[in-house]
LUMLUMDREN-2810 file (N, C-alpha, C; in Angstrom, 1 decimal):
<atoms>
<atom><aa>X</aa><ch>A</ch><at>N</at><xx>-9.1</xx><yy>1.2</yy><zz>-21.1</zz></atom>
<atom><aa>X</aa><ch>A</ch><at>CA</at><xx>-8.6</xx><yy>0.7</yy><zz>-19.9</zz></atom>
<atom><aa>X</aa><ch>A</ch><at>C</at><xx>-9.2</xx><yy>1.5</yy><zz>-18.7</zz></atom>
<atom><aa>X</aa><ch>A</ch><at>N</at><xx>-9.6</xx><yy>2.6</yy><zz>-18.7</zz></atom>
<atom><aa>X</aa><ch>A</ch><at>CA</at><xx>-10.2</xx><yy>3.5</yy><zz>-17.5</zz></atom>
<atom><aa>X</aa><ch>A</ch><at>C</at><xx>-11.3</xx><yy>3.1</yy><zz>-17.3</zz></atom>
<atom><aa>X</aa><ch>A</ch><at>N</at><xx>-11.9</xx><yy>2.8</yy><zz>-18.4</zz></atom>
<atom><aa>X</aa><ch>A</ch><at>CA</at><xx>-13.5</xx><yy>2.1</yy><zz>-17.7</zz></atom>
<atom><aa>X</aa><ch>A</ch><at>C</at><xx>-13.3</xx><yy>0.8</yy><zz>-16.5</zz></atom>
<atom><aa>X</aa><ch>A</ch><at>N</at><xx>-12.4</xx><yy>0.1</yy><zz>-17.0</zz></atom>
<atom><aa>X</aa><ch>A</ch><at>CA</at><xx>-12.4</xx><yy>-1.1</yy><zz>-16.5</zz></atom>
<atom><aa>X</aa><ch>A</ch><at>C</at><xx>-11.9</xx><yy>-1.0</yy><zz>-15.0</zz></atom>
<atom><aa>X</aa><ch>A</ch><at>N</at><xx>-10.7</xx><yy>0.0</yy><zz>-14.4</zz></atom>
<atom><aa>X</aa><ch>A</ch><at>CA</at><xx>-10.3</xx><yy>0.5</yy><zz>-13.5</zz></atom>
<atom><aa>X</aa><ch>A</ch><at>C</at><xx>-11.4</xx><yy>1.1</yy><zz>-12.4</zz></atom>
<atom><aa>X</aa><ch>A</ch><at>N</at><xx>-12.4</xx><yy>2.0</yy><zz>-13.2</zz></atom>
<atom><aa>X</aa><ch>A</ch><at>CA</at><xx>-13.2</xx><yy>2.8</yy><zz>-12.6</zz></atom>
<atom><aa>X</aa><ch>A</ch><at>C</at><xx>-14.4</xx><yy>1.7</yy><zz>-12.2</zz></atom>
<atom><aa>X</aa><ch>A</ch><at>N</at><xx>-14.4</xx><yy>0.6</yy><zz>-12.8</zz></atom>
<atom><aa>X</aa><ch>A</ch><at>CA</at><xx>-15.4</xx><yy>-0.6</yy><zz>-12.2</zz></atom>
<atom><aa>X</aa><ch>A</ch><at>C</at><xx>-15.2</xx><yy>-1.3</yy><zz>-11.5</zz></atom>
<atom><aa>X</aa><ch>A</ch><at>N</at><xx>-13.5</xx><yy>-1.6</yy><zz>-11.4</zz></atom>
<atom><aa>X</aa><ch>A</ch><at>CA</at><xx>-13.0</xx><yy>-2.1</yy><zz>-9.7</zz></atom>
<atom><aa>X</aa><ch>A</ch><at>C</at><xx>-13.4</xx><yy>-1.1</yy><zz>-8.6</zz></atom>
<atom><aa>X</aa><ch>A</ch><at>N</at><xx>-13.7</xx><yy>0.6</yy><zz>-8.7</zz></atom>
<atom><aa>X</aa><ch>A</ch><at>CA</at><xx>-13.5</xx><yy>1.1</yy><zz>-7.4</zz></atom>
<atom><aa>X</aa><ch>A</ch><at>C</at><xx>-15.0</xx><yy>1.1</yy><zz>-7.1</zz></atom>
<atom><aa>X</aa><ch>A</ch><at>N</at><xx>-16.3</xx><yy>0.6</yy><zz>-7.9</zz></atom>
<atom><aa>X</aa><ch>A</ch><at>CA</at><xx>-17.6</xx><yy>0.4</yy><zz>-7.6</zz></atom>
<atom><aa>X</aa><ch>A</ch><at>C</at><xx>-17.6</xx><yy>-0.5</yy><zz>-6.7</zz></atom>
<atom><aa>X</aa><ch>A</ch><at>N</at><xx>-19.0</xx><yy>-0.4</yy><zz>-5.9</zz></atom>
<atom><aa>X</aa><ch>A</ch><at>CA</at><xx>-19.6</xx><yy>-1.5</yy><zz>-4.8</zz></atom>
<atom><aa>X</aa><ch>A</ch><at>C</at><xx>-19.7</xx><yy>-3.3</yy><zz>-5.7</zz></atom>
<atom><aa>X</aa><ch>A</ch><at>N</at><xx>-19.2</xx><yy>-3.7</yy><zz>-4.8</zz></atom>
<atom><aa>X</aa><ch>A</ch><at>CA</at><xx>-19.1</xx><yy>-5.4</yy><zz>-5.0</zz></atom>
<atom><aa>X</aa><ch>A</ch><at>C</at><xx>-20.3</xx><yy>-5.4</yy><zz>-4.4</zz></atom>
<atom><aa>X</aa><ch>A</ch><at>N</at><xx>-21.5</xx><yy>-6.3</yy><zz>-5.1</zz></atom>
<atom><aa>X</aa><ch>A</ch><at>CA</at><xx>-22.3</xx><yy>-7.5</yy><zz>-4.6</zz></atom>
<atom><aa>X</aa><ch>A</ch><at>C</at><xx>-21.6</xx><yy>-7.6</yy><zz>-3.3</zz></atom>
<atom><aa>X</aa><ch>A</ch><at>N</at><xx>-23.1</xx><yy>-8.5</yy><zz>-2.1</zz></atom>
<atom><aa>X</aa><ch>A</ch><at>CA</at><xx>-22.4</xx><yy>-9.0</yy><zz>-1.1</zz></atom>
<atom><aa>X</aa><ch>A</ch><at>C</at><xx>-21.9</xx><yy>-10.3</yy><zz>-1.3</zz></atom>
<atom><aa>X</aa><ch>A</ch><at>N</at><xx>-22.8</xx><yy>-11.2</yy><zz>-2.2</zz></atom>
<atom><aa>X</aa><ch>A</ch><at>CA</at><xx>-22.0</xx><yy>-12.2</yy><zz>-2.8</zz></atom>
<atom><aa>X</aa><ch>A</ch><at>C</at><xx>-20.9</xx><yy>-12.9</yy><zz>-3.3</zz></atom>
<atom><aa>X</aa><ch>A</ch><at>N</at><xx>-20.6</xx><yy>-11.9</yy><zz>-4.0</zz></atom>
<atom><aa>X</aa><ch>A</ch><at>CA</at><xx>-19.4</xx><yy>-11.7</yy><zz>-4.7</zz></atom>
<atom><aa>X</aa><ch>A</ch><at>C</at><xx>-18.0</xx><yy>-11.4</yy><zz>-3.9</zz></atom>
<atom><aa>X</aa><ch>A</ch><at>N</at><xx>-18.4</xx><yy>-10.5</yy><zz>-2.8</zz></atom>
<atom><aa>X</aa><ch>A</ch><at>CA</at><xx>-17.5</xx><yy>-10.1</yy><zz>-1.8</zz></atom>
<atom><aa>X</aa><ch>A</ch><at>C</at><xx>-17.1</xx><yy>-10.9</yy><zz>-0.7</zz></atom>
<atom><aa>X</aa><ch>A</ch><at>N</at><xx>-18.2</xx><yy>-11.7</yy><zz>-0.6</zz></atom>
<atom><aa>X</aa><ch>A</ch><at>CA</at><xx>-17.4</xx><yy>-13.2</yy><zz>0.2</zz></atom>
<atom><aa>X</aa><ch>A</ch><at>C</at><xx>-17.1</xx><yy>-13.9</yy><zz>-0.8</zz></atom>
<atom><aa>X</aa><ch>A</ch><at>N</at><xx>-17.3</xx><yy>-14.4</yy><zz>-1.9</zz></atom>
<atom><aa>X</aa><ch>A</ch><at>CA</at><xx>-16.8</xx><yy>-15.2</yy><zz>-2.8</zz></atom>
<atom><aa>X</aa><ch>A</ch><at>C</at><xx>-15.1</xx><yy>-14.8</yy><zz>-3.2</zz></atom>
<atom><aa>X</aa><ch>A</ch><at>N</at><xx>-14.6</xx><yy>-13.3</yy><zz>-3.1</zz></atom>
<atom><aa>X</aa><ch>A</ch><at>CA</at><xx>-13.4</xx><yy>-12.8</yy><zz>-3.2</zz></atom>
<atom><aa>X</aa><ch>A</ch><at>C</at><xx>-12.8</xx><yy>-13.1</yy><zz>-1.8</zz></atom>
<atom><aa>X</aa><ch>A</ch><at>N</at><xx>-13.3</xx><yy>-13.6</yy><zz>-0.8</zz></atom>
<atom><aa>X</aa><ch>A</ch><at>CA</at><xx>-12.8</xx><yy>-13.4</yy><zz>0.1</zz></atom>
<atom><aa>X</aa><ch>A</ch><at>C</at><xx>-12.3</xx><yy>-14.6</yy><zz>0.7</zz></atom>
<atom><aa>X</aa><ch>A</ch><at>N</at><xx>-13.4</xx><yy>-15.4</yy><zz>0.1</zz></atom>
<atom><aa>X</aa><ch>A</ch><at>CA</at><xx>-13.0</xx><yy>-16.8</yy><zz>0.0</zz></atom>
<atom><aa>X</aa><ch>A</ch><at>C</at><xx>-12.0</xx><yy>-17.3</yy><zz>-1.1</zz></atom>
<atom><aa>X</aa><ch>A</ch><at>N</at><xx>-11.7</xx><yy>-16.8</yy><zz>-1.7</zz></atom>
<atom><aa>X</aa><ch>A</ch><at>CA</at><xx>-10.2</xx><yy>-16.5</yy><zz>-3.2</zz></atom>
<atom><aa>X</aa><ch>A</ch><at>C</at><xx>-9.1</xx><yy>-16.5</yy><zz>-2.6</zz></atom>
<atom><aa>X</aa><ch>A</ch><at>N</at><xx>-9.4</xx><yy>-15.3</yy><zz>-2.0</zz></atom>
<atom><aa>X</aa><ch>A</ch><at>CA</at><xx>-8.2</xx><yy>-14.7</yy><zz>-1.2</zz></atom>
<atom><aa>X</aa><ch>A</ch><at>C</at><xx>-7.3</xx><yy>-15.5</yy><zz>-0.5</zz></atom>
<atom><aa>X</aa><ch>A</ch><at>N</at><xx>-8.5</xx><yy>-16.5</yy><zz>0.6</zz></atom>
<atom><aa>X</aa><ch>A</ch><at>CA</at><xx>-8.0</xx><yy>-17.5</yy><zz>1.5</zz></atom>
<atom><aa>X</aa><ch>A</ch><at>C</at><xx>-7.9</xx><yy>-18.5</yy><zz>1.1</zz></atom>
<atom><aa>X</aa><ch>A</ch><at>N</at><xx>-7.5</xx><yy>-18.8</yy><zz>0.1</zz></atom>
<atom><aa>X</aa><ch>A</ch><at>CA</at><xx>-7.5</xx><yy>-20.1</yy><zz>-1.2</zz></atom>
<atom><aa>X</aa><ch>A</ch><at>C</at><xx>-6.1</xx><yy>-20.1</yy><zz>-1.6</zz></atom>
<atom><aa>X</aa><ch>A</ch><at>N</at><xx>-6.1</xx><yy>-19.0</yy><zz>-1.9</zz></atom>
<atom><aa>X</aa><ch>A</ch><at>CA</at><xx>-4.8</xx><yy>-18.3</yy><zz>-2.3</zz></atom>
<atom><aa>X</aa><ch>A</ch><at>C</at><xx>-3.6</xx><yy>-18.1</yy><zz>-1.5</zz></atom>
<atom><aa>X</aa><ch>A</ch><at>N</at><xx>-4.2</xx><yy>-17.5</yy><zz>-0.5</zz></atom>
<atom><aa>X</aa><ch>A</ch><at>CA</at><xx>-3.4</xx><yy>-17.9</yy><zz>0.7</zz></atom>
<atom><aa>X</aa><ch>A</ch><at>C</at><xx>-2.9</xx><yy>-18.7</yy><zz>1.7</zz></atom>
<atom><aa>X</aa><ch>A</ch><at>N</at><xx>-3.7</xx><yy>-19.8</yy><zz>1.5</zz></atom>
<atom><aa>X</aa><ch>A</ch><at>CA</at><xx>-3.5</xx><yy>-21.5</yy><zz>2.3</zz></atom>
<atom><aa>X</aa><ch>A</ch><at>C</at><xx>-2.4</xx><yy>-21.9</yy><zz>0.7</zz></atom>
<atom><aa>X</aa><ch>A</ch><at>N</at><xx>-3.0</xx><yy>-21.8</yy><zz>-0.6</zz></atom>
<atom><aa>X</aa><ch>A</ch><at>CA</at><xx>-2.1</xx><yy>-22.7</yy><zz>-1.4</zz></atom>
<atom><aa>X</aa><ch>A</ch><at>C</at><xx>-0.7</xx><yy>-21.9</yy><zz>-1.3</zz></atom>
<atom><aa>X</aa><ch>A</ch><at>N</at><xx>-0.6</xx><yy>-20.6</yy><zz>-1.3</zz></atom>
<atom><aa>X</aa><ch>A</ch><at>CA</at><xx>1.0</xx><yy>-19.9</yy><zz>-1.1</zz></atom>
<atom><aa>X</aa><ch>A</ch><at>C</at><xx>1.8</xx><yy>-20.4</yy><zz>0.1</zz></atom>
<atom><aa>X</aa><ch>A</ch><at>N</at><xx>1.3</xx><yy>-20.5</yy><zz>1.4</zz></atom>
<atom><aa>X</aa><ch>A</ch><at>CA</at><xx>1.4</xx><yy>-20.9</yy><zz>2.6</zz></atom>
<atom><aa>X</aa><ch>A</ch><at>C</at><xx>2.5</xx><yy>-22.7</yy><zz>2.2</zz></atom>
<atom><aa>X</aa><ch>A</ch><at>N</at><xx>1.2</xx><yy>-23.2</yy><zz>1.9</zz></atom>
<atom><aa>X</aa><ch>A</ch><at>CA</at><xx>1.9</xx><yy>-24.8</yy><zz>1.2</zz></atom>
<atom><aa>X</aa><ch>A</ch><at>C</at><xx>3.0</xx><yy>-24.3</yy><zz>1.0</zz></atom>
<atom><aa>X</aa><ch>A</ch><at>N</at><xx>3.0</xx><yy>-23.9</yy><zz>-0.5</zz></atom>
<atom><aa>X</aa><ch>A</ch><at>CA</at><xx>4.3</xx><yy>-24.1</yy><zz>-1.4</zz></atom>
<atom><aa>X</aa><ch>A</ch><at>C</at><xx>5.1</xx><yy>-23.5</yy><zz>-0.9</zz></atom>
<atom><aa>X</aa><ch>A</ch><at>N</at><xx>5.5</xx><yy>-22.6</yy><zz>-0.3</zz></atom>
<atom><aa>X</aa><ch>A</ch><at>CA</at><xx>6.7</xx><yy>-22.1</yy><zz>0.8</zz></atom>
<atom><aa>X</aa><ch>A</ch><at>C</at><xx>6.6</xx><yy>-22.3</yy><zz>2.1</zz></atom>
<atom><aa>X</aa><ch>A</ch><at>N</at><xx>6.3</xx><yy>-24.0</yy><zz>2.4</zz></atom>
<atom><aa>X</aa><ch>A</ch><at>CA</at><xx>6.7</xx><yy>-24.3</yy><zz>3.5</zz></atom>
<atom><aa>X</aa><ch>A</ch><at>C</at><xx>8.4</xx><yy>-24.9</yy><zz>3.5</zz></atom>
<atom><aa>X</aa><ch>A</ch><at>N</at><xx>8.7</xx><yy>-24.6</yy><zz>4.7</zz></atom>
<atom><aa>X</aa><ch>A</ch><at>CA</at><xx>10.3</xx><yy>-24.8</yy><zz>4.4</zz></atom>
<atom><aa>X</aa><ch>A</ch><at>C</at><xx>10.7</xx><yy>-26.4</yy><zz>5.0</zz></atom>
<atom><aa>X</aa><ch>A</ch><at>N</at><xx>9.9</xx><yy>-26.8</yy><zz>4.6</zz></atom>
<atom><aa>X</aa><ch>A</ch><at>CA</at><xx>9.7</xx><yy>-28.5</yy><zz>4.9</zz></atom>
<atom><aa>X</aa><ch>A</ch><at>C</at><xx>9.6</xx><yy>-29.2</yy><zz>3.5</zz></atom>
<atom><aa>X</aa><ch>A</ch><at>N</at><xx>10.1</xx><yy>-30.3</yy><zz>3.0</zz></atom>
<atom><aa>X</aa><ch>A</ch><at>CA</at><xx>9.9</xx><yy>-31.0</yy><zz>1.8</zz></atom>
<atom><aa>X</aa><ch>A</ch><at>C</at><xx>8.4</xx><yy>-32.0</yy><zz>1.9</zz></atom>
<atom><aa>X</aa><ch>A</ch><at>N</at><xx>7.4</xx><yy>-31.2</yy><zz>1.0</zz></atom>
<atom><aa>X</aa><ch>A</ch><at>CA</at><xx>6.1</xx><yy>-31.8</yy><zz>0.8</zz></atom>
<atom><aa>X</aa><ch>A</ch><at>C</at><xx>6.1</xx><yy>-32.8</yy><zz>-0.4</zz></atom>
<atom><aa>X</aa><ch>A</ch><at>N</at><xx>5.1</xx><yy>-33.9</yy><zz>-0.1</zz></atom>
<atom><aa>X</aa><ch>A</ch><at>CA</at><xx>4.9</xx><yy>-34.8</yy><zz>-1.1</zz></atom>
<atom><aa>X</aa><ch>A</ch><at>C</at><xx>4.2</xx><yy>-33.9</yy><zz>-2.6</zz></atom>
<atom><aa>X</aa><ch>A</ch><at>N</at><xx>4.9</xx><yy>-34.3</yy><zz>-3.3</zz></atom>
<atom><aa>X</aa><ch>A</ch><at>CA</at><xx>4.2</xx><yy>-33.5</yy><zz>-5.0</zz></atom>
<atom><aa>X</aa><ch>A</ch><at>C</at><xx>3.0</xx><yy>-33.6</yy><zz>-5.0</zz></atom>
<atom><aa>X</aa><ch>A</ch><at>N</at><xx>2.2</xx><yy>-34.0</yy><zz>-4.9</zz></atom>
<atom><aa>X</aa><ch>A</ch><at>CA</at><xx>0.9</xx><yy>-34.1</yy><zz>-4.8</zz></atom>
<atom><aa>X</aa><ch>A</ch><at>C</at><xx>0.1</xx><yy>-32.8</yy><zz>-4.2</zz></atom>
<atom><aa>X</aa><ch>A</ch><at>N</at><xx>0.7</xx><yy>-32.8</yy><zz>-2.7</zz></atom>
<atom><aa>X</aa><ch>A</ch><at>CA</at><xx>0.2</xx><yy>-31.4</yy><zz>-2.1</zz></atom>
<atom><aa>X</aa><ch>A</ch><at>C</at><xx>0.8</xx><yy>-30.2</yy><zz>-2.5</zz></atom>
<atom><aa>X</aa><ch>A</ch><at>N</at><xx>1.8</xx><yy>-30.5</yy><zz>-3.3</zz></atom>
<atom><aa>X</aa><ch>A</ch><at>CA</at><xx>2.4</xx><yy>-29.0</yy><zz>-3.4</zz></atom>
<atom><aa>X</aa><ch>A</ch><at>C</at><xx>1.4</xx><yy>-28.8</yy><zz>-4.8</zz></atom>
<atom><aa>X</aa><ch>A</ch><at>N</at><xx>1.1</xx><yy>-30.0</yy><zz>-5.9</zz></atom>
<atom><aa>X</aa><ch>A</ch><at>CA</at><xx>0.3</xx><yy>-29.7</yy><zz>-6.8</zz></atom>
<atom><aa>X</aa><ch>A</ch><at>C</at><xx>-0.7</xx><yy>-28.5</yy><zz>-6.5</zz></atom>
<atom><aa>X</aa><ch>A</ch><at>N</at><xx>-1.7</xx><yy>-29.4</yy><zz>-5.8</zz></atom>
<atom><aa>X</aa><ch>A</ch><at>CA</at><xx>-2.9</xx><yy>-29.2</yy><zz>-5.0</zz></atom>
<atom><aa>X</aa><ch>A</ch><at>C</at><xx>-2.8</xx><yy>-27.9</yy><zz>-4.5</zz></atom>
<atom><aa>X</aa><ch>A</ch><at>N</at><xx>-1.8</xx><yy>-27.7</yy><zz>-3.8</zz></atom>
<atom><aa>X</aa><ch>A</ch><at>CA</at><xx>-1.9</xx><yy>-26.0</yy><zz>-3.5</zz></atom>
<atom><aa>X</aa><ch>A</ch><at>C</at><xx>-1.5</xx><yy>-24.8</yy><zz>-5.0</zz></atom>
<atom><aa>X</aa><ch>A</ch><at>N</at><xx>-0.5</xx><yy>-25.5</yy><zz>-5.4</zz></atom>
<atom><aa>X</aa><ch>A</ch><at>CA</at><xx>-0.3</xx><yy>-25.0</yy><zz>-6.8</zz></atom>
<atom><aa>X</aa><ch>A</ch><at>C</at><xx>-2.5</xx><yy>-24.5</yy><zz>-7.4</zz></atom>
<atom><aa>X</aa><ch>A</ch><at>N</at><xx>-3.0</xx><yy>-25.4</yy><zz>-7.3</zz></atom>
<atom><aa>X</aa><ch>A</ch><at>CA</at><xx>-4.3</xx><yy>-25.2</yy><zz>-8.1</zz></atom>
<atom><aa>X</aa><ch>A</ch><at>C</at><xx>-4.8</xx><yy>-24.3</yy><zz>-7.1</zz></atom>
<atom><aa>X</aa><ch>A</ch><at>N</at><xx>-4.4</xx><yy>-24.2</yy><zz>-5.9</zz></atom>
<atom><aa>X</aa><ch>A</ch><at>CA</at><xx>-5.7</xx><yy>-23.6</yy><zz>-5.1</zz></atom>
<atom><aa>X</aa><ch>A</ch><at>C</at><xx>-5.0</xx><yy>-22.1</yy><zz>-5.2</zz></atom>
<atom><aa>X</aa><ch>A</ch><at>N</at><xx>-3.7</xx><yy>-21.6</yy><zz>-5.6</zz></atom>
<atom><aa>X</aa><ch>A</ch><at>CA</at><xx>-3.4</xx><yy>-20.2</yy><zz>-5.7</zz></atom>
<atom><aa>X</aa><ch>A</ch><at>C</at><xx>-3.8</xx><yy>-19.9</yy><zz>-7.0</zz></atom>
<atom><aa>X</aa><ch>A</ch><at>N</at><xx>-4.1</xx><yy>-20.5</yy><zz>-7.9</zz></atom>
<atom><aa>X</aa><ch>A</ch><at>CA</at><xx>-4.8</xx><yy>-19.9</yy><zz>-9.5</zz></atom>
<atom><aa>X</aa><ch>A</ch><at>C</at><xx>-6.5</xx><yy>-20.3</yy><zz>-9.1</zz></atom>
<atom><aa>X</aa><ch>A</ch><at>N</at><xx>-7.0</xx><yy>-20.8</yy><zz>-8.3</zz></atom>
<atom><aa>X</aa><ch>A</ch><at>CA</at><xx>-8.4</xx><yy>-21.1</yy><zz>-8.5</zz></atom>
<atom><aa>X</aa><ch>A</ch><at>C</at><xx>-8.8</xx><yy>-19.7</yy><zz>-7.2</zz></atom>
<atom><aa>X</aa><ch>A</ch><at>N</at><xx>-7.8</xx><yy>-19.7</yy><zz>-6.4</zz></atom>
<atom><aa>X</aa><ch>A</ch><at>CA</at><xx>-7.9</xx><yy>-18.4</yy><zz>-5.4</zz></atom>
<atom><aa>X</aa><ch>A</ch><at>C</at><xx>-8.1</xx><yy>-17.0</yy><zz>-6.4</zz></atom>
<atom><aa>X</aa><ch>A</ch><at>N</at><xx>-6.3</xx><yy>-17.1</yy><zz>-7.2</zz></atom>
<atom><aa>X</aa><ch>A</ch><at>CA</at><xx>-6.4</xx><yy>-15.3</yy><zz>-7.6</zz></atom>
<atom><aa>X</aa><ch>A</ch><at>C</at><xx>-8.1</xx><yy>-15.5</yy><zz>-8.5</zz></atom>
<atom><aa>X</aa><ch>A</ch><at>N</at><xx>-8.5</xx><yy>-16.2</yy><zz>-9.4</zz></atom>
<atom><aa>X</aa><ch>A</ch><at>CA</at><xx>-9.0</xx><yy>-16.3</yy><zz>-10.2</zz></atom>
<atom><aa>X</aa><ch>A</ch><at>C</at><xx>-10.5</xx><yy>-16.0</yy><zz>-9.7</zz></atom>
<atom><aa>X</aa><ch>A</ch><at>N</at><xx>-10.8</xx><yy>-16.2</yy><zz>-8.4</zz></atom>
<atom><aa>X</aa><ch>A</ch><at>CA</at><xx>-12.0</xx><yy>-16.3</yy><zz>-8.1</zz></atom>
<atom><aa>X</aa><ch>A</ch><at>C</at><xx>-12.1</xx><yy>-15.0</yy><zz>-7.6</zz></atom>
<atom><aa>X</aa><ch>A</ch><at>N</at><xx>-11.2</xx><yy>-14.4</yy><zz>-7.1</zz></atom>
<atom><aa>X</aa><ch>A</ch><at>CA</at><xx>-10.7</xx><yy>-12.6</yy><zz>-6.6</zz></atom>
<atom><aa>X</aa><ch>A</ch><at>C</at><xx>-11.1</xx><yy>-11.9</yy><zz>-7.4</zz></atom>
<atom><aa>X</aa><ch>A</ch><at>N</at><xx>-10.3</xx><yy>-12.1</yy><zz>-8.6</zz></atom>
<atom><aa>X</aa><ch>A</ch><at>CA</at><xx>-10.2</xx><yy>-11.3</yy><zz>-9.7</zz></atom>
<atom><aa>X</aa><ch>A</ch><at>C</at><xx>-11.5</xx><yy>-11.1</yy><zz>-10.7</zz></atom>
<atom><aa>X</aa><ch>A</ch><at>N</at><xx>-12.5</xx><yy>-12.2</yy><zz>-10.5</zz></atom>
<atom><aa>X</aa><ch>A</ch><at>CA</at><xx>-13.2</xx><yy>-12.0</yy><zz>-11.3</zz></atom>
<atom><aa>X</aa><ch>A</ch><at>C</at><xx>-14.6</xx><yy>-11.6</yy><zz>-10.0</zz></atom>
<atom><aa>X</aa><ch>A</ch><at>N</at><xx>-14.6</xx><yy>-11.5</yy><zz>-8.6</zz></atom>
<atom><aa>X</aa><ch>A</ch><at>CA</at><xx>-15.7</xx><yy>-11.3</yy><zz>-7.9</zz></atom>
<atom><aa>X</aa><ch>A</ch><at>C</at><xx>-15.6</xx><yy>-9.7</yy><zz>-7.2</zz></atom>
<atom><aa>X</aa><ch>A</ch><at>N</at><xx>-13.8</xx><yy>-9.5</yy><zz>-8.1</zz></atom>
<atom><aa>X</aa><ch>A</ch><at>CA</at><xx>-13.9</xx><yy>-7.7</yy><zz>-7.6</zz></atom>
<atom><aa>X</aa><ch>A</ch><at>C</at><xx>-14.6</xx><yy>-6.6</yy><zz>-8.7</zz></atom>
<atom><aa>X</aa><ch>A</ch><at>N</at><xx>-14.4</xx><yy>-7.6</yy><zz>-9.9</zz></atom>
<atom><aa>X</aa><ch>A</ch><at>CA</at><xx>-14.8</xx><yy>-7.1</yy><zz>-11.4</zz></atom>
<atom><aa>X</aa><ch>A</ch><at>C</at><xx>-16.0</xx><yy>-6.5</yy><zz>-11.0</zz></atom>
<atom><aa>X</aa><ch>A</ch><at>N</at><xx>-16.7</xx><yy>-7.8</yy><zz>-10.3</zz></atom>
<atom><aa>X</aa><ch>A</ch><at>CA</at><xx>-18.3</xx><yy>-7.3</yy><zz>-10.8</zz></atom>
<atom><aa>X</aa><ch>A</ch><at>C</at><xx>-18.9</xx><yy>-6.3</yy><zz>-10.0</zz></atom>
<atom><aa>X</aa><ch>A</ch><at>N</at><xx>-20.3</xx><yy>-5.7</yy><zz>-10.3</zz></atom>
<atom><aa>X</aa><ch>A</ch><at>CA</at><xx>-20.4</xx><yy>-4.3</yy><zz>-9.6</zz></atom>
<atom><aa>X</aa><ch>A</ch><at>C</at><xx>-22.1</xx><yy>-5.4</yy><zz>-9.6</zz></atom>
<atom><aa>X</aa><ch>A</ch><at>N</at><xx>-22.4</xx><yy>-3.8</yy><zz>-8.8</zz></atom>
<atom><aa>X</aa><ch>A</ch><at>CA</at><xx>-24.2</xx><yy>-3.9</yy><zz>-8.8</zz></atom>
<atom><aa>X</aa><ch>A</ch><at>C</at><xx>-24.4</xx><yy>-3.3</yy><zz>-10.3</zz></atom>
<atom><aa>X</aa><ch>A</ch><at>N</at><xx>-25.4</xx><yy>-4.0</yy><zz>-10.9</zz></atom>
<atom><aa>X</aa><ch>A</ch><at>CA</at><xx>-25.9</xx><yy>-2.9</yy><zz>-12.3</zz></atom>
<atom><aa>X</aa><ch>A</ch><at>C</at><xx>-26.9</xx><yy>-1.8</yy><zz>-11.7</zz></atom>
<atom><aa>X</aa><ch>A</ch><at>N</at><xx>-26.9</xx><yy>-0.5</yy><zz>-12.0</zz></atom>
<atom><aa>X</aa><ch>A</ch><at>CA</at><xx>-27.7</xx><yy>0.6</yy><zz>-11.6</zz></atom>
<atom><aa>X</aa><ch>A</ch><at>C</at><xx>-29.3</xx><yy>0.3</yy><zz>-12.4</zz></atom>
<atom><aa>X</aa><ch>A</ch><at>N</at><xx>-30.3</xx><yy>0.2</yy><zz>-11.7</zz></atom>
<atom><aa>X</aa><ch>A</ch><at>CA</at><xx>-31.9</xx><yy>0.0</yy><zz>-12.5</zz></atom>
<atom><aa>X</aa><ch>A</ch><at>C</at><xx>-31.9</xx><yy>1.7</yy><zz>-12.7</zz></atom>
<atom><aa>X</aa><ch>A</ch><at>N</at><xx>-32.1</xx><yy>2.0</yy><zz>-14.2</zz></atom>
<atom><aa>X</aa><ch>A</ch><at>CA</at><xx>-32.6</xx><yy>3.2</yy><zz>-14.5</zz></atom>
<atom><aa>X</aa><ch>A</ch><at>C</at><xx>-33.9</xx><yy>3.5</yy><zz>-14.4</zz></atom>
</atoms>
């Protein structure tokens, strides 16, 4: 489990790093939705339901990745 920790605190791609960042704001427009304190049609609260797992998901896996070092 330490390897995998010590690969989150390596350099992200720049790609990757707008890709997380665009997660982030995925994640945070669908959370936004679902605790609006207004009654939404099911459909949109689905819809953001997907966009907070398609958010963390896209985070989680664009902080993973590192640059590979060329020996």
């Amino acid at each position: 489990m330490k390897p995998f920790f010590q690969r989150l605190q390596q350099d992200t791609p720049p790609f990757f790093r707008t890709l997380r960042n665009i997660g982030l704001s995925l994640a945070a427009a669908g959370t936004t939705i679902v605790a609006a304190p207004v009654e939404l049609p099911s459909i949109i609260v689905t819809i953001a339901n997907y966009l907070i797992v398609v958010g963390s998901v896209a985070g989680a896996v664009s902080q993973a990745t590192v640059m590979q070092e060329k020996d």
